[in-house]
N, C-alpha and C positions, 0 to 999 in steps of 0.2 A: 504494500500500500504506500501511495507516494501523497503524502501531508503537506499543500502549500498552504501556508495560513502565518499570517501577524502573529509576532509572540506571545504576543498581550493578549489577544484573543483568544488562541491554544490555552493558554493558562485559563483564560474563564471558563470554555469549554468544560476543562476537565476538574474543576472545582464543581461543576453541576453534574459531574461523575457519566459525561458521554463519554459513549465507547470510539468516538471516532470525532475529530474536532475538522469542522466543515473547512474548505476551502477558502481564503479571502486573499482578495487583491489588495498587497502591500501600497500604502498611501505614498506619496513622494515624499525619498528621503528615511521612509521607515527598510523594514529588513523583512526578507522571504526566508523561514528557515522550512529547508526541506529534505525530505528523507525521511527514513522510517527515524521514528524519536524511542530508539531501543538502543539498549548499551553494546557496544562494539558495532553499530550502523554508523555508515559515514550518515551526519548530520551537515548539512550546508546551508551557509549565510550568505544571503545575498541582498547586495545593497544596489540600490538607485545612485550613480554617484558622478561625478564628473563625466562627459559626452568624450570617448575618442576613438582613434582609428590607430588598429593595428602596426600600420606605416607613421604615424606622427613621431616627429622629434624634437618638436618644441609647442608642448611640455612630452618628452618621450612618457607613453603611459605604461611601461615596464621600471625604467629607468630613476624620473622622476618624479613618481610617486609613492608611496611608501605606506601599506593600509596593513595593520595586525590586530587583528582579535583578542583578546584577554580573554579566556572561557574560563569559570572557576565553579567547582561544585558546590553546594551547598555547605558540606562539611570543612570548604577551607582547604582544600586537596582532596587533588589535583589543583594544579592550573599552568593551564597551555596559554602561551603567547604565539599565535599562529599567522604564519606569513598569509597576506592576502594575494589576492592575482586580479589583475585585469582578463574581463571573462566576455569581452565586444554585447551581444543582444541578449549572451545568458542560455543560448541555444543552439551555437555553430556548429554542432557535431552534425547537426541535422539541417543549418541555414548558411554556413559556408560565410556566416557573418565576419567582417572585418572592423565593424565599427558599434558601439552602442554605449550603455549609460550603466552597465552593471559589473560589478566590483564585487568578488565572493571568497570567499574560507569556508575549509573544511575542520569539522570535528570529529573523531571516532571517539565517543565516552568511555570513559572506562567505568562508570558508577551509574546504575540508575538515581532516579531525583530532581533534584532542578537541579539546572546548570544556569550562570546568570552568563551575562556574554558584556563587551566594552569594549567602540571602534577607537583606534587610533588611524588617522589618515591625513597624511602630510603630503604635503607639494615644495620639493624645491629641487635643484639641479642636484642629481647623484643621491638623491633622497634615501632610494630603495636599496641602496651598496655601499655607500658609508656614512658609519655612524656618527660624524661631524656633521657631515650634511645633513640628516635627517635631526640632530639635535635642534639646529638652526631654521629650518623649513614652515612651513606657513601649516597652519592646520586651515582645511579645506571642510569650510564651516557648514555645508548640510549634511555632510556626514560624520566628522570628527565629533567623536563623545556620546555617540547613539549608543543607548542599552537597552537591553532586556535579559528576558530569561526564559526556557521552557524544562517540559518534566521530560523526564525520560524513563522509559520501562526495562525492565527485563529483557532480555535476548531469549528470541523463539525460536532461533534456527537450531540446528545441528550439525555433526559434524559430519564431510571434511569441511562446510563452511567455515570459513575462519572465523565468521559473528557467533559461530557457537563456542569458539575458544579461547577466543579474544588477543590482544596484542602480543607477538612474540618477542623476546625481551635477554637483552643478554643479561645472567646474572653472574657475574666473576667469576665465571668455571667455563668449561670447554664446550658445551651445549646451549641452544637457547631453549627457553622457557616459554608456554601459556601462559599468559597473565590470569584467561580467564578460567582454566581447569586445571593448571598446575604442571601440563604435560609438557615431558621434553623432548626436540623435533630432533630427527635423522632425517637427511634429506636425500631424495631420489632426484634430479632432474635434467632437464636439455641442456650440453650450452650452443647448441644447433640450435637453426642457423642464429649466428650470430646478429643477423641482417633481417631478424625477426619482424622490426618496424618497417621494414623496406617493402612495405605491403601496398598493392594497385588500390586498394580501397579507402587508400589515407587521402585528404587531403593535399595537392601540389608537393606529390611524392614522385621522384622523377628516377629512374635509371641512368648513370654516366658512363656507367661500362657496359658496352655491349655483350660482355660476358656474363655480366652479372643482372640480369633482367629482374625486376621488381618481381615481391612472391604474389599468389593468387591463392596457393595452398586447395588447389583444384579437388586433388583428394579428400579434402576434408569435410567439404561443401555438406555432403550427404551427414555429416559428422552433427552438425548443428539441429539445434530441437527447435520446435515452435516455442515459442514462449522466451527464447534468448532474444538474445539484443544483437541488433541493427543501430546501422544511422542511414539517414539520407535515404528512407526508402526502399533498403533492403544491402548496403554495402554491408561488408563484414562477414557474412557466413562461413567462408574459408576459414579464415584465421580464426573465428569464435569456435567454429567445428572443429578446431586441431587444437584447441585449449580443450577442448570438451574428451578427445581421443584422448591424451597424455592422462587430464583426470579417471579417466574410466581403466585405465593402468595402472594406477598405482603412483603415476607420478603424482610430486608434491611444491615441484620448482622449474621454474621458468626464464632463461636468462638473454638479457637483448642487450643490444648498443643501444644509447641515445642521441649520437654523436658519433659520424665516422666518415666526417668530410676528409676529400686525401688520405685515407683510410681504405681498406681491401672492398670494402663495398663500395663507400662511395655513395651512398644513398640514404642516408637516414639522418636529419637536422633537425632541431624544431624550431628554426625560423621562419620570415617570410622569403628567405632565397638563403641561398646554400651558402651564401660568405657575408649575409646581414647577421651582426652577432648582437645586435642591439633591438630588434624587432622579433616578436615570437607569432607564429602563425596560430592562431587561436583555437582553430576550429579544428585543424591537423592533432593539437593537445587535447584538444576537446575529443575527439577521436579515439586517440588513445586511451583517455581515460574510459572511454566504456570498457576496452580491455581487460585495462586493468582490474577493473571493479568485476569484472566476469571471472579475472583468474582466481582474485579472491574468494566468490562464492562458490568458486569448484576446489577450493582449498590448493589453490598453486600459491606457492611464494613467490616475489617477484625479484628477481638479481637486476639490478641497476646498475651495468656498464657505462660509466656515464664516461667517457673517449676512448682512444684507442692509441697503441701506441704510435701510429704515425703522425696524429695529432693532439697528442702531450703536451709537446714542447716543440722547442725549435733544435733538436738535437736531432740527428738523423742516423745516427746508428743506433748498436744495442749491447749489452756488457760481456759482448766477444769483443771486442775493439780493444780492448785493455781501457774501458770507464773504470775511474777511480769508484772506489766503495764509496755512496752520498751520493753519487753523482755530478753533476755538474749542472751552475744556473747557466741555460745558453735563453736566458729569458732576451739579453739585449743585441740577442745576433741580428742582421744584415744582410739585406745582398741575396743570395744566392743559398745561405746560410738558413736563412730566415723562412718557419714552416709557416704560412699565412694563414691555414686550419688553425693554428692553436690559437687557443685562448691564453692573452698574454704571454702566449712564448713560453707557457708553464707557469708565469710567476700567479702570485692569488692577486690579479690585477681586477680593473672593474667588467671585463668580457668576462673574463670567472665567477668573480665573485653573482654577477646576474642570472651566466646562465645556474649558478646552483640555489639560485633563492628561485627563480621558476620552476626546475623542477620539484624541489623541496613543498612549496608551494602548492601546487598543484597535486602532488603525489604523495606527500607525504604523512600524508591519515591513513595510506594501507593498513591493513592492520600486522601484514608478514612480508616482510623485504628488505635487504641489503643495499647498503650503497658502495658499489668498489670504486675505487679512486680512477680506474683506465684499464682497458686489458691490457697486457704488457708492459704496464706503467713505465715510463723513462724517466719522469722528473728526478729532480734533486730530492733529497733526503728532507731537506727545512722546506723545499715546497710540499712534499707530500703532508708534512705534518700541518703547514698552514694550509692546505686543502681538506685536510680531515678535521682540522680546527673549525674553519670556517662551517662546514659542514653541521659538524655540532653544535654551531651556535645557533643555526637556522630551524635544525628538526626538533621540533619541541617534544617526540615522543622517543629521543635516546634510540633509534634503532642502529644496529650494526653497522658497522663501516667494515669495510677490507680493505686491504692488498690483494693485486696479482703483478705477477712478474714476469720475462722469460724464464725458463726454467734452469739457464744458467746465469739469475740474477738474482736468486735468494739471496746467496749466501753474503752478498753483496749489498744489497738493500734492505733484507727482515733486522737482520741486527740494530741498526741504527733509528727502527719504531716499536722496539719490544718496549715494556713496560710503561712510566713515566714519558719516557720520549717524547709518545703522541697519543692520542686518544682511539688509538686503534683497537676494535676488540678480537680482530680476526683475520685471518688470510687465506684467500682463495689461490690454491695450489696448481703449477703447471708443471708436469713433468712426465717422464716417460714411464709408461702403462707402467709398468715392473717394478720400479721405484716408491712406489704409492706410499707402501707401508714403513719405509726408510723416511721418506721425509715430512711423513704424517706425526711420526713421531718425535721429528727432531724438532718439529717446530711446535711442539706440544709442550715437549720439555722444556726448551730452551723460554716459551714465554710464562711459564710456570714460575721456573727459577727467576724470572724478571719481575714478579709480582703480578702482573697481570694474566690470567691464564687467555689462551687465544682461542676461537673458535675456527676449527682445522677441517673446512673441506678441499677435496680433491677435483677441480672445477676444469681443468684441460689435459687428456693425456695424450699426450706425445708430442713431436712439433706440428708446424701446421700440414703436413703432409698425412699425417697416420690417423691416431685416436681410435674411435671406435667403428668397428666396421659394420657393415647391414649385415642381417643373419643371413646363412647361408642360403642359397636359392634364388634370395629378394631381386628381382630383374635380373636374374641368372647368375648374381656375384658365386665366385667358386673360389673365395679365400686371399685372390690377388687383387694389389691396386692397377689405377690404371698403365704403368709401366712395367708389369707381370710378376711385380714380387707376392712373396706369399706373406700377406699381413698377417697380425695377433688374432686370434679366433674370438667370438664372444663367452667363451667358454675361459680363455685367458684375462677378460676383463672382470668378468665373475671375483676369477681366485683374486688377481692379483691389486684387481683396481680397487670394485668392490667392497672387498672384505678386509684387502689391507689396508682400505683406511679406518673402516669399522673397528677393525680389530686392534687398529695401533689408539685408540681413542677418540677418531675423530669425528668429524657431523656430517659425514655424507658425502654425496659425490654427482655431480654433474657430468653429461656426458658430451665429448666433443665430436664430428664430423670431420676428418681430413681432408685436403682437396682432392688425395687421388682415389677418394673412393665416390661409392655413388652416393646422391644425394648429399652432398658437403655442404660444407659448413656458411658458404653465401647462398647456396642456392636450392636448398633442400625444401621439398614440396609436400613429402610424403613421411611422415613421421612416423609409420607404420615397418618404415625400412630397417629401425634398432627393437621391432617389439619382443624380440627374444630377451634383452637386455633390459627392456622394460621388467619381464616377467621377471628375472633374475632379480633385480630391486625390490623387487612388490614383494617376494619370499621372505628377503634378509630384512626386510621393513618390521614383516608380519614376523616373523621369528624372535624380535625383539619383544614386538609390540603384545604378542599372543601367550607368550609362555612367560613375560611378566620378567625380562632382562632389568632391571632397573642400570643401564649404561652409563648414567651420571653421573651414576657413586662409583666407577670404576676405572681401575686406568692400564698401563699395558702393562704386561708382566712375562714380555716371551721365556724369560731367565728361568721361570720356573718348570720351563719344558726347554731347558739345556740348549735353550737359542740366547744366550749372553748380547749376541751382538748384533740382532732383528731383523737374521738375513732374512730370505722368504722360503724357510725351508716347515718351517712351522710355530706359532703364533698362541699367546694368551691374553687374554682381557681380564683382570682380576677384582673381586671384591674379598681383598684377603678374609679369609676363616670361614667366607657364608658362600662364596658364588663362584667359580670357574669358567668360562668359556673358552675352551680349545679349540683354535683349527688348523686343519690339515689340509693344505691347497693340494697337495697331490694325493692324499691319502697316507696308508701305512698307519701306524700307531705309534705310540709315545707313552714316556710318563709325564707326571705331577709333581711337584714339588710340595708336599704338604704338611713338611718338617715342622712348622710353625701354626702348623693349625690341630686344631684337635675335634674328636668325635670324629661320626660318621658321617659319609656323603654318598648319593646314590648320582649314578655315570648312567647316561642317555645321550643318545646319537642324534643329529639332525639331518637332515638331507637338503643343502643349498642349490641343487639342482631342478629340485621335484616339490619340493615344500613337505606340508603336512606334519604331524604328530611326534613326538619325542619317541625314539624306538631305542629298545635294547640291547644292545653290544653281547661280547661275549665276558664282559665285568659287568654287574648291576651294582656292585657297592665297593666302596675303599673306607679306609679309616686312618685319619691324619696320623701326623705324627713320624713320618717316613716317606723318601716319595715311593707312589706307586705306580703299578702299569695300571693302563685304561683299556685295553683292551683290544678286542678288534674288532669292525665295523659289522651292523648289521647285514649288509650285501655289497660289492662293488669295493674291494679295497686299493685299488687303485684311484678312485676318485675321492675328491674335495667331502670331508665333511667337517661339522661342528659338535662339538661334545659338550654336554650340561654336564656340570660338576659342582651339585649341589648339596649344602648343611641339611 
């Protein structure tokens, strides 16, 4: 049910205890709040407020204006200070508007009750990017200081909707958190195609390489249900249909660029042209945001690539060159030097600092999503941290920020944002398939001992040539890319991607596309191409989630299965004295180390191929104090399995 109605009004309404507070058209200068008015609904305010056009630069209405919300509960806490955005007629997902009078914020509640609301909305040059200038700026007197307040109910969805769970939340350990059930996320998702937004049904969405033609996601078409969301008439069903396929797999994450001008695609801005860095195209965001709001209700997280590494900075190689560890500011390069995509040349200049209060802005009431800093990040070390600064001071709901890197630039740039450094809670991993479980762990540890614990997914395997490949058959693929080698099987992404980052402690894993395979990673249509590896996730999800793994309270312990040093020969996840999970990427058997624990524990097999029920080995019990053997597998000892070893 969508509720447009005066605040003031709603609130009489439901004082005379109606079940439903009627429609009313906001008077000029008053506020439309609309949305379902239940806890974890996005709730949105909309103001009548100064007239402009998309294209204006004097008064730019992104730049020099400056509108935030106060929202405060009843109880005193919460309270969001929430960036506003220029929204043109209030309608352009669906009117292609470029011009109008409405100025809007979003809230997702955490509390039902009232919530009271207070505009702030200032006019002056540089208003909305820095905070000198907006100290100084004119308050724009029929909207600045408008209040009210409305009630808010309970949440009636369920899950995988995310309104039934409410906000995901880092709590200073390795996993993120429900705000609103308490649950802790593993995450399964795409990082295919990269070039997600690069869709025929956006808005002044254009192709520049003839190789990389905008998607339509044709397959998917049939994917989409009545009752989903369109714009304009009927645009969108591909891509709403292949949100809707992923959901009905298992997936729970979804990862895009927002931003890959001079960049491998080449096709995805949210301006009014590809090199205006100071106008946003309205109606193109207005677009997206039905998206968004769809992956939400099919329970997908949203990964936020907000650049790319060709458009970072003004640096043009990567830390194969011999770049110093930090990096380097090539913010005031020149010439020939000089990357014209970027934003400030990397530095947190006013192109930066705008476009992250737009997206912020506009996006950032999801109630489950990441911000990564760039794929392949290049910047300097003090820009990354003033990027992620910046960042945080804009999102008033604390959600995660990351890293990603080349995979030969960790070791070079995670050291220098562990702990204090920066306000990093996490780092999204690129490296090769095989590696997973090695470097899931290092950077587990390494931000542990820094005081901040990190949140550790595996978000790109391999370089951009490999990753994950279509299952076997899929358009005849028979194991090779397209210059006839024999790639990694999904049966190797399983063991080693998979599981080793699961099993090294960490949250999950996205999957990536190579170019030499089919459907890659710019231009992939058909998402049905990895659904074996789908299925493989959905298992190791369900395996956690079914037999009641509490993962949170655990951390890696291969030592105790005589792997000291975490090759990938065999693996533990430990909740010393109560819980065991062993696994065995190739099969074979093993002991325990159970010197230090005591009583009894009963030994059950899993099967990561096939799913299903905890089965019995040829040991059903051991008893601490010694290590022991585990046994041998209930059929197939050659292959991958997981062993419960429980108090």
């Amino acid at each position: 049910m969508d509720w447009r109605l005066w605040s003031t009004t709603l609130l009489a309404a439901l004082a005379i205890g109606a079940p439903q507070a009627p429609r009313v058209r906001a008077p000029l200068g008053g506020a439309e709040i609309t949305g379902e008015l239940r806890q974890w609904h996005t709730v949105t305010l909309t103001l009548d407020g100064p007239r402009a056009d998309e294209r204006d630069s004097d008064p730019n209405p992104f730049r020099d204006y400056r509108m935030t919300v106060r929202f405060t509960h009843e109880s005193g806490a919460p309270v969001y200070n929430v960036p506003g955005y220029f929204a043109a007629d209030g309608n352009a997902a669906n009117t292609s508007a470029t011009a109008g009078t409405r100025w809007r914020a979003h809230l997702s509640p955490d509390k039902p009750g009232r919530w009271e609301w207070r505009v702030s909305f200032v006019r002056g040059t540089d208003a909305a990017i820095e905070p000198v200038a907006a100290a100084a700026a004119t308050p724009v007197a029929s909207v600045d200081g408008r209040s009210g307040s409305f009630l808010v109910g309970a949440t009636d969805k369920t899950s995988p909707d995310f309104r039934a769970r409410g906000r995901l939340q880092y709590m200073g350990s390795h996993h993120l958190r429900f705000a609103g059930t308490g649950e802790y996320f593993l995450k399964l998702g795409t990082d295919s195609p990269e070039t997600l937004l690069a869709y025929a049904g956006f808005d002044d969405t254009t192709a520049l390489k003839p190789a990389v033609p905008l998607h339509r996601y044709e397959p998917h078409v049939a994917d989409w249900r009545a009752g989903d969301p369109t714009w304009k008439g009927g645009e969108g069903k591909g891509l709403i249909g292949a949100l809707n396929y992923l959901a009905s797999k298992g997936v729970n994450s979804v990862s895009f660029l927002t931003y890959n001008a001079g960049g491998d695609g080449d096709n995805v801005w949210p301006f009014v042209s590809r090199d205006d860095k100071w106008h946003y195209d309205v109606s193109k965001l207005d677009q997206w945001q039905v998206v968004f709001d769809h992956a939400q209700r099919r329970g997908l997280h949203l990964h936020f690539k907000l650049q790319e590494t060709e458009n970072d900075d003004n640096y043009r190689g990567d830390y194969r060159d011999g770049r110093p560890p930090g990096g380097v500011d090539s913010s005031a390069a020149q010439g020939p030097d000089r990357v014209v995509e970027s934003l400030d040349g990397g530095a947190l200049g006013p192109e930066r600092r705008l476009y992250l209060r737009e997206i912020v802005a506009r996006f950032g009431h999801a109630l489950a999503l990441n911000w990564n800093l760039g794929e392949e990040n290049t910047q300097s070390t003090p820009q990354q941290r003033e990027m992620a600064a910046w960042i945080r001071s804009l999102d008033p709901y604390g959600h995660q920020i990351v890293a990603h890197t080349h995979p030969h630039g960790q070791d070079q740039i995670y050291p220098g944002l562990l702990g204090e450094q920066s306000v990093l809670t996490g780092v999204s991993l690129q490296n090769d398939w095989k590696a997973v479980h090695t470097r899931t762990r290092q950077w587990l540890d390494a931000s542990r001992k820094a005081g901040r614990p990190w949140v550790v997914a595996n978000d790109e395997q391999g370089d951009s040539l490999s990753g994950v490949p279509p299952d076997p058959g899929f358009e005849g693929f028979a194991g090779k890319d397209s210059r006839g080698r024999v790639v990694q099987t999904v049966d190797d992404i399983r063991r080693m991607t998979l599981w080793g980052n699961l099993m090294a402690g960490g949250a999950g894993v996205e999957y990536y596309f190579g170019y030499l395979l089919p459907e890659n990673d710019l231009v992939a249509e058909n998402l049905r191409s990895r659904e074996r590896s789908w299925a493989f996730g959905r298992i190791a999800l369900d395996f956690f989630r079914i037999h009641r793994i509490p993962f949170w309270t655990m951390t890696n312990a291969d030592a105790l299965v005589g792997n000291a040093t975490g090759d990938n020969s065999k693996w533990c996840l430990a909740r010393a004295g109560r819980l065991y999970i062993v696994y065995l990427p190739t099969g074979g058997t093993t002991t325990l180390d159970l010197r230090e624990a005591t009583g009894r524990f009963t030994v059950a097999w899993f099967d990561p191929r096939r799913g299903g029920p905890l089965r019995k080995g040829s040991v059903a019990m051991v008893s601490g104090g010694a290590r022991v053997a585990l046994g041998e597998p209930p059929d197939s000892p050659t292959e991958d399995w997981a062993i419960v070893v429980r108090h």
